[in-house]
C-alpha atoms as one frame of an Amber mdcrd trajectory, in Angstrom:
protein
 -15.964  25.165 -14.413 -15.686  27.688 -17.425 -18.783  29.970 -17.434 -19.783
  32.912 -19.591 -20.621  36.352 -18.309 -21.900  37.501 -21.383 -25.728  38.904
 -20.736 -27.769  38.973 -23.517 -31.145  41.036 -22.653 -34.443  40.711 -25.158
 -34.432  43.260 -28.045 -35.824  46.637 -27.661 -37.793  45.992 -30.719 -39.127
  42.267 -31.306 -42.205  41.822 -33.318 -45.698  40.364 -32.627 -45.306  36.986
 -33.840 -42.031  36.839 -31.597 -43.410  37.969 -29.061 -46.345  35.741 -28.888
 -44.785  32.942 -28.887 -42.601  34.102 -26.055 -45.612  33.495 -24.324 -47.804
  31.032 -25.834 -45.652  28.602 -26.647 -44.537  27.842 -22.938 -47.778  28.654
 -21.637 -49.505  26.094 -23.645 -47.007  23.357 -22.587 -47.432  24.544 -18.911
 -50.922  24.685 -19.255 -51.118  21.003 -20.729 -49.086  19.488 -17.921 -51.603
  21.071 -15.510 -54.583  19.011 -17.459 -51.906  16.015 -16.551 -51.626  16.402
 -13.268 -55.202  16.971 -12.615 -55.939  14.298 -13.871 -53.816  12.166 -12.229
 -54.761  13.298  -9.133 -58.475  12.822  -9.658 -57.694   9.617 -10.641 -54.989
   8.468  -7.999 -57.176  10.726  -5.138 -60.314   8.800  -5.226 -58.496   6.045
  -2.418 -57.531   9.100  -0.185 -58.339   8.116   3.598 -60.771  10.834   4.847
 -60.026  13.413   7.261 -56.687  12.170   8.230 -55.147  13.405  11.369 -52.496
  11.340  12.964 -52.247  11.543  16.640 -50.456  14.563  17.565 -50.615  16.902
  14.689 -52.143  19.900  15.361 -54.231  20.274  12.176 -55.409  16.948   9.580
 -53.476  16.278   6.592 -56.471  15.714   4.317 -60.208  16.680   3.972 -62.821
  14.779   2.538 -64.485  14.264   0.032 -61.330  13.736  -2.072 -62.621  16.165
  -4.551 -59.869  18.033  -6.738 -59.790  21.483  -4.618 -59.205  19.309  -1.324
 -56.566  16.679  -2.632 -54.675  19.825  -3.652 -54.901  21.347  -0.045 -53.511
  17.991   1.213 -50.414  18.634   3.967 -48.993  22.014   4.782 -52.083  23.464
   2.238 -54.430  22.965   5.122 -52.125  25.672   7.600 -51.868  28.108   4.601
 -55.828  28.035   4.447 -55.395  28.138   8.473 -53.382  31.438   7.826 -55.695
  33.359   5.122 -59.028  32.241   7.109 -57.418  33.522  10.898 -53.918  35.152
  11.097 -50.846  34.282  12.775 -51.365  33.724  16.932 -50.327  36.574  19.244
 -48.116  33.957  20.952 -46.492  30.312  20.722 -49.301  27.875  21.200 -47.813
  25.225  23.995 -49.437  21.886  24.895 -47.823  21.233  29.027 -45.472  24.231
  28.356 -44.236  22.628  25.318 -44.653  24.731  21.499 -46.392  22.756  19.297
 -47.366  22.960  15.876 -48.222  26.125  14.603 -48.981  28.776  11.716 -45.148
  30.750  12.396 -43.633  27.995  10.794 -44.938  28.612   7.554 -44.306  31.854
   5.877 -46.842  34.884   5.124 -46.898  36.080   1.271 -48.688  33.305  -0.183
 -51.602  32.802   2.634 -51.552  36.817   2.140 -52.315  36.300  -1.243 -54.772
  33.769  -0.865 -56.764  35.976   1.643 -56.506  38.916  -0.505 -58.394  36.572
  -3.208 -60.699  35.611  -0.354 -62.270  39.106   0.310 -63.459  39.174  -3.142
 -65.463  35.698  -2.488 -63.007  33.217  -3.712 -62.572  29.799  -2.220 -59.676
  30.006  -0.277 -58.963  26.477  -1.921 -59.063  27.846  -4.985 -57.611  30.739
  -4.396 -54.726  28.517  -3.463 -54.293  26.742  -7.194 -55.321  30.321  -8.995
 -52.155  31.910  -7.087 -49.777  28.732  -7.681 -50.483  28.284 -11.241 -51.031
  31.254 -12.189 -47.148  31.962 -10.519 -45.721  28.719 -12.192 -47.369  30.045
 -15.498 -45.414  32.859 -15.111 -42.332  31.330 -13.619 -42.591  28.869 -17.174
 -42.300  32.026 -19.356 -39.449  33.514 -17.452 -37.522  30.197 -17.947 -38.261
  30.094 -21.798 -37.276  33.607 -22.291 -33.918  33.115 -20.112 -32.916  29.817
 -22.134 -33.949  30.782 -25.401 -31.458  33.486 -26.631 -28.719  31.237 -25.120
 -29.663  27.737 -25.405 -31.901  28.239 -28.395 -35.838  27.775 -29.007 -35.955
  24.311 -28.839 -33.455  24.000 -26.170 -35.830  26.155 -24.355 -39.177  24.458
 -24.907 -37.655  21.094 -23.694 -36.431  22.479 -20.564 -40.342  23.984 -20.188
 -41.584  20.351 -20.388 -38.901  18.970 -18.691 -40.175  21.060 -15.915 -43.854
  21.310 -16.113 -44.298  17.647 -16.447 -41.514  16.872 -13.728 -42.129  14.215
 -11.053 -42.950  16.845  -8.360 -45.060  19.399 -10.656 -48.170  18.641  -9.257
 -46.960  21.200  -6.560 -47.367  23.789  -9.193 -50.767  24.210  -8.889 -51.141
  22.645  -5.099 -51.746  25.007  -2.127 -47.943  25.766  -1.435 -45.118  28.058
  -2.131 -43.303  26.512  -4.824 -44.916  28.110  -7.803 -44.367  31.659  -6.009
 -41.008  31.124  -5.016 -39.769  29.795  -8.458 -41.660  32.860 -10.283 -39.796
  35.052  -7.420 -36.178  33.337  -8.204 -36.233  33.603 -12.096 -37.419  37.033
 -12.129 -34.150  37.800  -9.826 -32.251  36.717 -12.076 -33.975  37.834 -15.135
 -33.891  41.251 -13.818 -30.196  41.263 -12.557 -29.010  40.081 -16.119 -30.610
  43.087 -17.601 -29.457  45.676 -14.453 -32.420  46.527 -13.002 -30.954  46.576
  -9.332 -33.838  48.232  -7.554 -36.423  46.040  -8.834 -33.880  43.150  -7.845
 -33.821  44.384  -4.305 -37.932  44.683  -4.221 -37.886  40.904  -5.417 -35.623
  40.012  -2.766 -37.916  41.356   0.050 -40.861  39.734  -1.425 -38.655  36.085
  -1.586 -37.518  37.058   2.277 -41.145  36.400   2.886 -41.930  33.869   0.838
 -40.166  30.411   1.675 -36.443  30.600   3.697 -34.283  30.410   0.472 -32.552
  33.814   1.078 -29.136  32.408   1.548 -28.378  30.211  -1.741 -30.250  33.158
  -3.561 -27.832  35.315  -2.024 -24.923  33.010  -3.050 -25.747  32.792  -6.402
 -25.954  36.908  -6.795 -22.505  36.866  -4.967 -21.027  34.098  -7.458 -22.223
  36.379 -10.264 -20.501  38.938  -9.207 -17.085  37.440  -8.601 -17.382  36.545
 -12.189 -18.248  40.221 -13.224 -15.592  41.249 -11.297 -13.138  38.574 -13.028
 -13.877  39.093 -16.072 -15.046  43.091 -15.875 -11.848  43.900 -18.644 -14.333
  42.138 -21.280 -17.363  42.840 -19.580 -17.296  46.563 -17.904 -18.675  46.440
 -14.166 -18.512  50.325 -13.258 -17.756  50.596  -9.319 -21.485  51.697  -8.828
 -22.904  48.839 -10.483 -20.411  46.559  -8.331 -21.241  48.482  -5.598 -24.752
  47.823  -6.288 -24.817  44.051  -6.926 -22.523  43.984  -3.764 -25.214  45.178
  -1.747 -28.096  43.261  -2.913 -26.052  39.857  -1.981 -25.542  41.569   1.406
 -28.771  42.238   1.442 -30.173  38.957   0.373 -28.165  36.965   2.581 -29.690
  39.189   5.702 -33.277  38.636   4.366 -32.864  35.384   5.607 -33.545  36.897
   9.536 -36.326  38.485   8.385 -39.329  36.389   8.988 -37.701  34.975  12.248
 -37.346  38.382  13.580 -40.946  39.328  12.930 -41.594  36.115  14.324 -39.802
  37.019  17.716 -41.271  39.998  17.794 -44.914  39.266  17.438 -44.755  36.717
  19.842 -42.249  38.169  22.403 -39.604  35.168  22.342 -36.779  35.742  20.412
 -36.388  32.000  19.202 -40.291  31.090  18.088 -39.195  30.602  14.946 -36.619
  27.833  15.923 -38.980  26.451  18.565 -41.921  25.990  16.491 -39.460  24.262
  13.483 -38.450  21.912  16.297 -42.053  21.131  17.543 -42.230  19.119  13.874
 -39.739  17.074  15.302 -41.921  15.679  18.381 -39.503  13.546  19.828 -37.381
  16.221  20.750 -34.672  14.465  18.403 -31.807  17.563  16.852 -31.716  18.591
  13.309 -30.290  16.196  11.593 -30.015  16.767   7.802 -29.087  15.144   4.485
 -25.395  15.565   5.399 -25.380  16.265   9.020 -23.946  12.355   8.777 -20.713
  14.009   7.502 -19.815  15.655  10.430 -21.562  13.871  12.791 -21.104  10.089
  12.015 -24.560   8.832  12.898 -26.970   7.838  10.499 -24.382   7.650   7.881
 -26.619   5.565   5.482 -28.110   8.557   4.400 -25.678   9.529   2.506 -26.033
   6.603   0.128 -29.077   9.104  -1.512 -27.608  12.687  -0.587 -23.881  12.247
  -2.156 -25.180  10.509  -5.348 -27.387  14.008  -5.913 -24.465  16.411  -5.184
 -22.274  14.180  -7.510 -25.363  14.567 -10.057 -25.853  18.597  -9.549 -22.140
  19.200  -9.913 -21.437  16.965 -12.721 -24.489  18.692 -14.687 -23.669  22.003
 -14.088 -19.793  21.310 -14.869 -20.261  19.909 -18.167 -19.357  22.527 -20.802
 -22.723  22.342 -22.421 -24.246  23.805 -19.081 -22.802  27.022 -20.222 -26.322
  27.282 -22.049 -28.091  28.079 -19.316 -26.193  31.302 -18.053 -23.906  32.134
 -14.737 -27.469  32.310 -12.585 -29.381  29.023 -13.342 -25.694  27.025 -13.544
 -24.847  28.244  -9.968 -28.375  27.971  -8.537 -28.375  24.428  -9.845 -25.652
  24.015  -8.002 -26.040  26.020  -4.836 -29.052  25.562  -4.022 -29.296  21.663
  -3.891 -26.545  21.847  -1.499 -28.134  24.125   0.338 -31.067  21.987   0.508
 -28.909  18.937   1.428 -26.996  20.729   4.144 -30.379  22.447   6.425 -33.259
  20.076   5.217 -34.017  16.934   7.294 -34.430  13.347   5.537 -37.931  13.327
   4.959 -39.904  12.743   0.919 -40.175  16.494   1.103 -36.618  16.439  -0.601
 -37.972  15.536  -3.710 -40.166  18.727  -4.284 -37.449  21.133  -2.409 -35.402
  20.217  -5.394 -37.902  20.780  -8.066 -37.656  24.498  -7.914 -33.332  24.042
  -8.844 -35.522  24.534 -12.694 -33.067  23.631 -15.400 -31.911  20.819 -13.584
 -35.288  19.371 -14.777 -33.402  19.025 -18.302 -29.767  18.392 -17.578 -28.984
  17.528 -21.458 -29.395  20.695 -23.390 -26.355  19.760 -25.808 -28.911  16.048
 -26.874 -31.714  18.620 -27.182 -29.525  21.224 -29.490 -28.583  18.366 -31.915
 -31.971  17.523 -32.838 -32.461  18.923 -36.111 -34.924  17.553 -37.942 -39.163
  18.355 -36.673 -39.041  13.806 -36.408 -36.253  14.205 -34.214 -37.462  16.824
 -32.113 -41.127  15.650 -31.926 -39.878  11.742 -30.650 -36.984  14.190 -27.997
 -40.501  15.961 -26.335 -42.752  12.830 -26.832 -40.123  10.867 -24.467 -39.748
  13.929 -21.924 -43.395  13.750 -21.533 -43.814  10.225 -20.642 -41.088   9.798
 -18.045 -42.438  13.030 -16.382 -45.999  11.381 -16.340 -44.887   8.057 -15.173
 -42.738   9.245 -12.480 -45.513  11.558 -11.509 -47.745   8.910 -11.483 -45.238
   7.410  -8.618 -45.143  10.093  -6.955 -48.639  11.062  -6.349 -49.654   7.851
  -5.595 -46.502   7.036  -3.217 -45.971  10.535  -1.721 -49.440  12.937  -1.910
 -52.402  10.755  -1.906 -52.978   9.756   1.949 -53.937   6.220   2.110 -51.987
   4.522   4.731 -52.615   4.935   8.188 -48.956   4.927   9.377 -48.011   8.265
   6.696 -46.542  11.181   8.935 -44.725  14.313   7.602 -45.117  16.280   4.221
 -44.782  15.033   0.658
C-alpha cells in the first residue's frame, strides 16, 4: 500500500481559539455520546437478572439493583473491583488441585488506579467510570489532534463520533481497560510522530501493564520504522534516532512477558499466567482462536465471520484515501485486528477487542472530505450518530445486559 512518512507535529505557536477547540470540540462530542450510552443502559438495564452467577464462576457477573454504577461493573468489572478492594493472591487459587478463576488474569494499572481513587473515599464503582471516561476523554482528543492536520477538521470530528458513538462505546465509561489502553496507544503514537522517544518508552511500560497488546503495538513501531528507514533520503532518520526507535520496538515486543513474569514470580509457578487464562476455558478444551481453523481444520465455520473482517481491515487501510490517517493508525488498523483474530478465542468479546483499532470506526474519510457545504456536513454526522445508537442499542441489549439464564463469558 503507498503510505506517507511525512510527520506533521502541532505548531509551536497556535492561538487560543485554536487551541480550544482542539479540545472542546471533541470533548463535547465524547461527552454527548456518554449521555447516550447512559441512557441506554438505564433504559435497557432495568430487565437485568439480579446477582447472576452461573455455576462455576468464581465471582457473579452482575449485582443488583441494576442501578447505573452496577450495570457498568457488569462482567470482568466485578474482578477489577475484586483487585482495588483486596490485591492479587499470594498463590494460584485451585478447586481439587485444579486453578480456577482468578484476579492474575486480569491486569494491574487500572484496578491500581481505581484503588488509588478509593483511599480518597471514592466508590470503587465510580472510581471505575471516572478513570475510563475520563481516559477515553482524553484518548478522543488525541485522535482529533492526530487526524486533523492530515485528514482535516471535519475529517477529524467524524472519526470522533464515529468512535464515541460506536456499537461497543459503552465500554468507554464501563469498569474495564479499554478507555486506558486506547488513551495509552494514541499517545504512543502521538509522541513517536513528534520524537519524544523516552516518553514513548515510559508509555510502553505503562501499556505492558495495562491489557496484553504489547506485540501489535510493537509491530506497528517496527512498521514505522522500516518506512523511515525506506524513505530516510526524503525524510532524515539519523542512526541515533533509528537506533532509538529500534529499541523501543524491541522493547515493546518484550513488554509483552512482563505481567506473566511478575505473575510467576509472585506466585512461585512459572506458568500462572497461562494456567489461570486456561481455567476460563473449564472444559479443559485448547485455545482455539478466530483463525486457529486455518491451521488446524476444525471448526472451520468460524471463519465465515473472521476472514470477512481481515478482508474489511485490509481493504480499508489499502485504499489510497487511508493515507489520511498517518503510517501509525493505518498499520494499527491493520495489525492489530489480526492480532486479535490470531490469539483471541470466538467469544462476543471480539466485538469490543476491536473497538480500540480507533479510525477503523470511520473507514470513509475521502466521503467525509467531500462534504463541503455546513447541509452536507450536518446530514454526514446526523447519520453517523444514528447507526452508532442503533447498533448500540443491539448491543447492550444482546451482549451487556444479563437477562438470560444460559449467558456465560464476557461481552
Amino acid at each position: 500500500m503507498t503510505v506517507s512518512t511525512e510527520v506533521r507535529p502541532l505548531p509551536r505557536q497556535i492561538g487560543r481559539t485554536s487551541r480550544t477547540a482542539m479540545w472542546a470540540v471533541p470533548v463535547a462530542v465524547y461527552l454527548a455520546a456518554r449521555v447516550v450510552s447512559g441512557l441506554l443502559l438505564v433504559l435497557l438495564g432495568r430487565g437485568q437478572s439480579a446477582s447472576y452467577a452461573p455455576d462455576g464462576l468464581q465471582l457473579q457477573l452482575a449485582q443488583d439493583p441494576p442501578t447505573y454504577l452496577n450495570l457498568l461493573s457488569n462482567w470482568d468489572g466485578q474482578w477489577y473491583a475484586k483487585i482495588a478492594s483486596e490485591g492479587y493472591p499470594a498463590s494460584l487459587p485451585t478447586i481439587d488441585g485444579d486453578v480456577v478463576e482468578n484476579a492474575w488474569a486480569f491486569y494491574p494499572f487500572f484496578p491500581g488506579a481505581m484503588a488509588a481513587l478509593g483511599t480518597v473515599g471514592v466508590p470503587l464503582p465510580l472510581a471505575a467510570t471516572i478513570i475510563s471516561t475520563a481516559c477515553g476523554a482524553a484518548a478522543a482528543i488525541l485522535l482529533y489532534v492526530m487526524l486533523a492536520p492530515l485528514a482535516g477538521r471535519f475529517t477529524a470530528v467524524v472519526t470522533v463520533t464515529a468512535f464515541s458513538f460506536g456499537p461497543t462505546s459503552l465500554i468507554l465509561q464501563a469498569a474495564y481497560t479499554e478507555s486506558m489502553a486506547l488513551l495509552g496507544v494514541l499517545l504512543l503514537f502521538f509522541v513517536l510522530r513528534n520524537k519524544h522517544y523516552g516518553w514513548a518508552a515510559v508509555v510502553v511500560a505503562c501499556l505492558a501493564l495495562t491489557r496484553p497488546i504489547a506485540l501489535p503495538v510493537a509491530a506497528v513501531i517496527g512498521v514505522t520504522w522500516l518506512l523511515r528507514f525506506h524513505h530516510r533520503s526524503r525524510d532524515p532518520f539519523p542512526r541515533r534516532e533509528a537506533s532509538a526507535h529500534a529499541a523501543l520496538a524491541i522493547g515493546a515486543a518484550l513488554s509483552f512477558a512482563a505481567w506473566p513474569v511478575i505473575c510467576g514470580v509472585v506466585t512461585g509457578r512459572s506458568n500462572a499466567y497461562a494456567l489461570t487464562q486456561r481455567a476460563w476455558l473449564g472444559d479443559g478444551a485448547g485455545w482455539d482462536t478466530w483463525l486457529s481453523p486455518i491451521v488446524t481444520g476444525s471448526q472451520a465455520g468460524i471463519l465465515v465471520l473472521s476472514i470477512p473482517v481481515l478482508v474489511f481491515v485490509i481493504w480499508v487501510a489499502c485504499r489510497r484515501p487511508a493515507q489520511m490517517w498517518g503510517t501509525d493508525l493505518r498499520s494499527w488498523a491493520v495489525l492489530y485486528p489480526v492480532y486479535i483474530l490470531a490469539v483471541s478465542r470466538p467469544t462476543t468479546s471480539v466485538f469490543r477487542y476491536l473497538f480500540l483499532t480507533t479510525v477503523s470506526a470511520w473507514p470513509f474519510p475521502d466521503v467525509s472530505a467531500r462534504a463541503h457545504t455546513r447541509r452536507h456536513r450536518l446530514t454526514l454526522l446526523a447519520a453517523v450518530m444514528c447507526v452508532g445508537i442503533l447498533a448500540q442499542y443491539a448491543w447492550i441489549n444482546w451482549f451487556w445486559v444479563i437477562t438470560d439464564p444460559v449467558i456465560t463469558g464476557s461481552p
